[in-house]
C-alpha positions in Angstrom: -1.1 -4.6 -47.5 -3.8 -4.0 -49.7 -7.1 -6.2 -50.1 -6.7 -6.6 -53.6 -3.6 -8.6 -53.2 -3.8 -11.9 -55.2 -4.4 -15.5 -53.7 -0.9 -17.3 -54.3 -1.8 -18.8 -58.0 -0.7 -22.6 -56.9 -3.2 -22.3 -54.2 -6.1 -20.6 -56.1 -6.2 -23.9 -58.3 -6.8 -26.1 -55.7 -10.7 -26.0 -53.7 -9.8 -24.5 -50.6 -7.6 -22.2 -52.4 -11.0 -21.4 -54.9 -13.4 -21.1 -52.2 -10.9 -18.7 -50.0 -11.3 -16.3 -53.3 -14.7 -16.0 -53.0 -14.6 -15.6 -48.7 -12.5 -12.5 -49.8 -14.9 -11.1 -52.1 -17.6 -12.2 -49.7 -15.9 -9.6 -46.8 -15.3 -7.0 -48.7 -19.0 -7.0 -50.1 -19.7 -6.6 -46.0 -17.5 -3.5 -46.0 -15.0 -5.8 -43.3 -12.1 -3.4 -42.7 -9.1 -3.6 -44.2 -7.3 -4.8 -40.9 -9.8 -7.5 -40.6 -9.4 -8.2 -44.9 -5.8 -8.7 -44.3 -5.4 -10.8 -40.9 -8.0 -13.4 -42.7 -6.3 -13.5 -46.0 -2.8 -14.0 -44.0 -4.1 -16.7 -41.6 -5.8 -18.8 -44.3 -3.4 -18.4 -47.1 -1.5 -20.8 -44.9 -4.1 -22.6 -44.4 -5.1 -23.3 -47.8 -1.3 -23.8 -48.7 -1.2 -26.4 -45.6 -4.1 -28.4 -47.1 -2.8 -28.3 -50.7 -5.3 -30.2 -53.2 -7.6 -31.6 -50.6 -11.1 -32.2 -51.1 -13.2 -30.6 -48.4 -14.5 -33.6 -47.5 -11.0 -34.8 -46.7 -10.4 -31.8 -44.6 -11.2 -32.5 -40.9 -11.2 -31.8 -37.5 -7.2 -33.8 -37.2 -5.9 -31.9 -40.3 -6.9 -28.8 -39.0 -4.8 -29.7 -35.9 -2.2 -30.9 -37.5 -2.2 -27.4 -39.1 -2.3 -26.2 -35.5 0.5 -28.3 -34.9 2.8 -26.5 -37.4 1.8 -23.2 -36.3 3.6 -23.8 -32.8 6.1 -25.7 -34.3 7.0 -22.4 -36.0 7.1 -20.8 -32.9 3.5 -18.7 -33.2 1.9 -17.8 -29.9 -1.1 -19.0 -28.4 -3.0 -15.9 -29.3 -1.7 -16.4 -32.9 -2.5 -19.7 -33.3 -6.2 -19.2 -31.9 -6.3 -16.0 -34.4 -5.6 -18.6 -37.2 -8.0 -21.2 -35.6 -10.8 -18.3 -35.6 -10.5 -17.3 -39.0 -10.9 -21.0 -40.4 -13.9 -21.7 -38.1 -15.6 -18.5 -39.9 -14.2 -19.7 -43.4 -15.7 -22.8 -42.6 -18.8 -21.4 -41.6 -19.1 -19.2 -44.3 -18.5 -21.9 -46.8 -21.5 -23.9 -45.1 -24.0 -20.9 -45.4 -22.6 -21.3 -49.2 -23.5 -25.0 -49.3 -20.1 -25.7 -50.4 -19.8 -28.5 -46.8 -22.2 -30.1 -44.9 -20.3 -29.2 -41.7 -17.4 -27.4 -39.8 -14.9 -29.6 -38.5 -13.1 -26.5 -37.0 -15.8 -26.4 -34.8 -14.6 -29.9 -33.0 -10.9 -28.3 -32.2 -10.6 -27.0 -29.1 -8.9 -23.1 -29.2 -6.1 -22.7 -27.0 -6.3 -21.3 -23.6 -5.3 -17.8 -23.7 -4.1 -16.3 -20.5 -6.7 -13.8 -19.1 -4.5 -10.3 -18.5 -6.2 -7.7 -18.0 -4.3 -4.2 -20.1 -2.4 -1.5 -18.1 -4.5 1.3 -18.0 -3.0 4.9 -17.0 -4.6 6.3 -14.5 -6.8 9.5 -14.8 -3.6 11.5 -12.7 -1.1 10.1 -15.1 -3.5 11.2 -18.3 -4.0 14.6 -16.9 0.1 15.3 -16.2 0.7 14.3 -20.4 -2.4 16.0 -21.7 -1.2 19.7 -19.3 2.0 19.4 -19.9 4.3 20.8 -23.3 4.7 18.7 -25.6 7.5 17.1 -25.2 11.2 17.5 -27.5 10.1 14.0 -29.4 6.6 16.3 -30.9 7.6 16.7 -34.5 4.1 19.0 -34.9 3.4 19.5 -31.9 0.2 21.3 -32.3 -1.3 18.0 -34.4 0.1 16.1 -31.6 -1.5 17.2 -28.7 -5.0 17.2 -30.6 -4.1 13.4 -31.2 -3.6 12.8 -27.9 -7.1 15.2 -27.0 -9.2 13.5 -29.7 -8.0 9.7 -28.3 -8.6 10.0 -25.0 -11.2 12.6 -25.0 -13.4 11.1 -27.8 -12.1 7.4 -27.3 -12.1 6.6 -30.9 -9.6 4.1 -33.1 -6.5 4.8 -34.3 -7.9 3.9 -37.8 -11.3 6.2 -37.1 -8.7 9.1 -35.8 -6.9 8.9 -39.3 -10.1 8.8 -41.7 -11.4 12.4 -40.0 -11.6 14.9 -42.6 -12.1 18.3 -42.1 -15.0 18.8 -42.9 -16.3 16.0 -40.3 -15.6 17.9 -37.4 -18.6 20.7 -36.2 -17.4 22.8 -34.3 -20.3 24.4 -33.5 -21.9 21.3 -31.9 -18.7 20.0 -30.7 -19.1 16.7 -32.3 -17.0 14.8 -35.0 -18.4 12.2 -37.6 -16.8 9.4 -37.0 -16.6 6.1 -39.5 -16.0 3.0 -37.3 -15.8 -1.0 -38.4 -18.1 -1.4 -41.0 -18.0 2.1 -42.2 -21.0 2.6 -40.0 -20.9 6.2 -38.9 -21.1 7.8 -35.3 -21.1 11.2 -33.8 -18.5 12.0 -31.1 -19.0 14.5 -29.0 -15.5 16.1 -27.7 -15.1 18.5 -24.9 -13.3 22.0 -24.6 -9.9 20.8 -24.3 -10.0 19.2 -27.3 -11.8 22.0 -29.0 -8.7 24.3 -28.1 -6.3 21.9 -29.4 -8.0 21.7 -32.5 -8.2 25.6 -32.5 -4.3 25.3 -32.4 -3.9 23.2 -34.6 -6.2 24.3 -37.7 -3.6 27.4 -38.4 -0.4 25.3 -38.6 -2.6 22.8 -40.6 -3.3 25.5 -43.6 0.4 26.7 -43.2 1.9 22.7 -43.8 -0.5 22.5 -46.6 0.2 26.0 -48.4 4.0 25.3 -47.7 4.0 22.0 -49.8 1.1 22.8 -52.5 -1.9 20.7 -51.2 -4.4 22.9 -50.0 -6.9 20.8 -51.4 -6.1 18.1 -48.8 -9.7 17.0 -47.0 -7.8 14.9 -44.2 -8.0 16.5 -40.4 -4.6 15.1 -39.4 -1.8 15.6 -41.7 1.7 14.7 -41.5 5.0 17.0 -42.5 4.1 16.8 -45.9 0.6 17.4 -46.2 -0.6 14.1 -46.8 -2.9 12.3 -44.6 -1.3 10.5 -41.5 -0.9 6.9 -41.3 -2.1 5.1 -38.2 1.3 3.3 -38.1 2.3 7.4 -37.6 -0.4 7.8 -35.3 1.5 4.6 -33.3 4.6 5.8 -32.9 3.9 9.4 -31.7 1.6 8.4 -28.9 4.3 6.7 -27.8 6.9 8.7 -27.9 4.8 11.1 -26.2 3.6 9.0 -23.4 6.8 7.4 -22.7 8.4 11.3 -22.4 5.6 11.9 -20.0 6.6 8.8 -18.1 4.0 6.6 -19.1 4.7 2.7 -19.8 6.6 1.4 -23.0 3.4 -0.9 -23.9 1.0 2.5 -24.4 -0.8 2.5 -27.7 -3.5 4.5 -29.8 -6.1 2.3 -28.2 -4.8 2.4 -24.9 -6.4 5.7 -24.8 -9.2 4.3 -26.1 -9.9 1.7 -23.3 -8.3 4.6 -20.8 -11.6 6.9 -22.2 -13.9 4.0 -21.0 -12.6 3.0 -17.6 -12.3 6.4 -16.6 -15.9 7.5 -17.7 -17.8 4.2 -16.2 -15.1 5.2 -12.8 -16.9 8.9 -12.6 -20.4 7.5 -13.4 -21.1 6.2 -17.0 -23.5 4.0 -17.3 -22.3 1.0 -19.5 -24.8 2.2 -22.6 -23.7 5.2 -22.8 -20.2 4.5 -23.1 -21.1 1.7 -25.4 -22.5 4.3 -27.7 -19.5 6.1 -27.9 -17.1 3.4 -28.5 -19.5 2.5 -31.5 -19.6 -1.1 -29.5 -21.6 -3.4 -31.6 -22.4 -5.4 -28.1 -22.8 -4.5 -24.9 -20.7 -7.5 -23.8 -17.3 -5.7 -25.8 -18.0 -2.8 -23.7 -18.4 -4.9 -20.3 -14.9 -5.5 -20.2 -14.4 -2.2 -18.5 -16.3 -3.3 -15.5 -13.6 -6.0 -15.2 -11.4 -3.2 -15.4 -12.2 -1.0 -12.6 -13.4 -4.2 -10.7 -9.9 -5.5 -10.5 -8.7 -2.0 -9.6 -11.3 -2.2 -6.1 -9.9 -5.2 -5.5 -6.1 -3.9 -5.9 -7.3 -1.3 -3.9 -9.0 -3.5 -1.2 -6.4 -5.6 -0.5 -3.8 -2.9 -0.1 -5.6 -0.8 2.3 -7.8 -2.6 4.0 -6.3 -4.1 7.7 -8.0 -7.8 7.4 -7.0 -8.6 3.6 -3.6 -8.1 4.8 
């Protein structure tokens, strides 16, 4: 969905509808991502429509439940409904630093309790036996693929910074990549030598795809069939076809890799800034979660092995 798609017009009249408009413009002047862009613009469409011609005075902290309220009525998970709570607190908050409201009555509604599960991360055995083994029958390129699965795990990047590589980005000499992360802000990744003969694999068929179907002025790195830059929804469906050929779970994702690159590193002997540096982490505290990780994983470990937690 694009950002540019319109505010419904019978919502734009009304003040919440008017001040959403300008919380749009207002993210995309901070460079948010279009992923971010969208789930706001989703989440408080339906707000504003919920609210109708309210003043913003009238809005408060029971209306917003009451919005709430529909949401499960429709059937929306918890971690939908706190999605949708999130984004008005920030539109709320935003329209306060605006002087639009003196204060944010999303603030006095509770979230709701999410439970705490901590993702199912292949282990560094089960990573190994995909990465060395062929590609499996499901690889439609299967040069690009393997260097997808390389450059995920072995640089722990997004999907959405793995698709935005261009060529030119990657220095081979140094055996980095220039990477652009949330906020376009930009990072070199450093990969290692399995990834750099992947991408020595790959680069042939690449300029054979492209010559074949008349684009060789492409820039993008990863290119599908056609020659056109690959999608991350692309990107999706071939790490899992892969991983679930090489016997990995159903649930494994582009950014299962990506938390799978920073468990395993802070397991061998990472230290936390480090790895935050190459996640592009704006906080350390984002990163953290990989002690709970590995810290669940002693315990698992504990209890099965040793004779008095038994």
């Amino acid at each position: 969905m694009s950002t540019n798609r319109p505010i419904p017009a019978d919502s734009r009249q009304t003040p919440a509808g008017t001040a959403l408009s300008g919380f749009i413009r207002a993210l995309v002047e901070r460079n948010a991502s279009e992923h971010t862009i969208k789930a706001y613009r989703t989440d408080l469409t339906e707000f504003v429509t919920f609210v109708g011609p309210e003043e913003f005075q009238a809005i408060d902290h029971l209306l917003i439940r009451a919005f709430l309220a529909q949401l499960y009525e429709r059937g929306l998970s918890k971690a939908s409904v706190a999605r949708a709570l999130s984004s008005v607190r920030s539109f709320f908050k935003w329209m306060g630093r605006e002087h639009m409201i003196d204060s944010n009555p999303a603030l006095l509604v509770s979230a709701p309790k999410l439970p705490k599960k901590l993702p199912r991360i292949p282990t560094m055995e089960e990573m190994n036996s995909v990465l060395d083994a062929e590609m499996p029958q499901e690889a439609a390129f299967a040069e690009r693929d393997r260097l997808i699965l390389e450059l995920l795990y072995g640089c722990g990047i997004r999907n959405s910074e793995l698709t935005g590589i261009n060529l030119n980005d990657v220095q081979q000499g140094q055996g980095a990549i220039l990477v652009r992360g949330k906020g376009k802000k930009e990072r070199l990744v450093p990969f290692g030598e399995s990834a750099q003969i992947a991408l020595r694999d790959y680069l042939p068929h690449r300029a054979n795809t492209l010559h074949n179907n008349k684009r060789v002025g492409e820039t993008a790195l990863l290119i599908n069939l056609r020659g056109t830059r690959l999608t991350t929804r692309s990107v999706g469906r071939i790490v899992k076809s892969i991983a679930v050929a090489g016997g990995l779970p159903r649930e494994v994702h582009p950014h299962t890799l990506r938390h799978a690159f920073g468990t395993h590193m802070l397991e061998e002997g990472a230290d936390l800034r480090s790895i935050q540096e190459l996640l592009g982490h704006a906080r350390l505290s984002t990163t953290q979660r990989y002690t709970q990780l590995t810290t669940k994983q002693v315990l698992d470990v504990y209890d099965k092995t040793h004779p008095r937690a038994k």
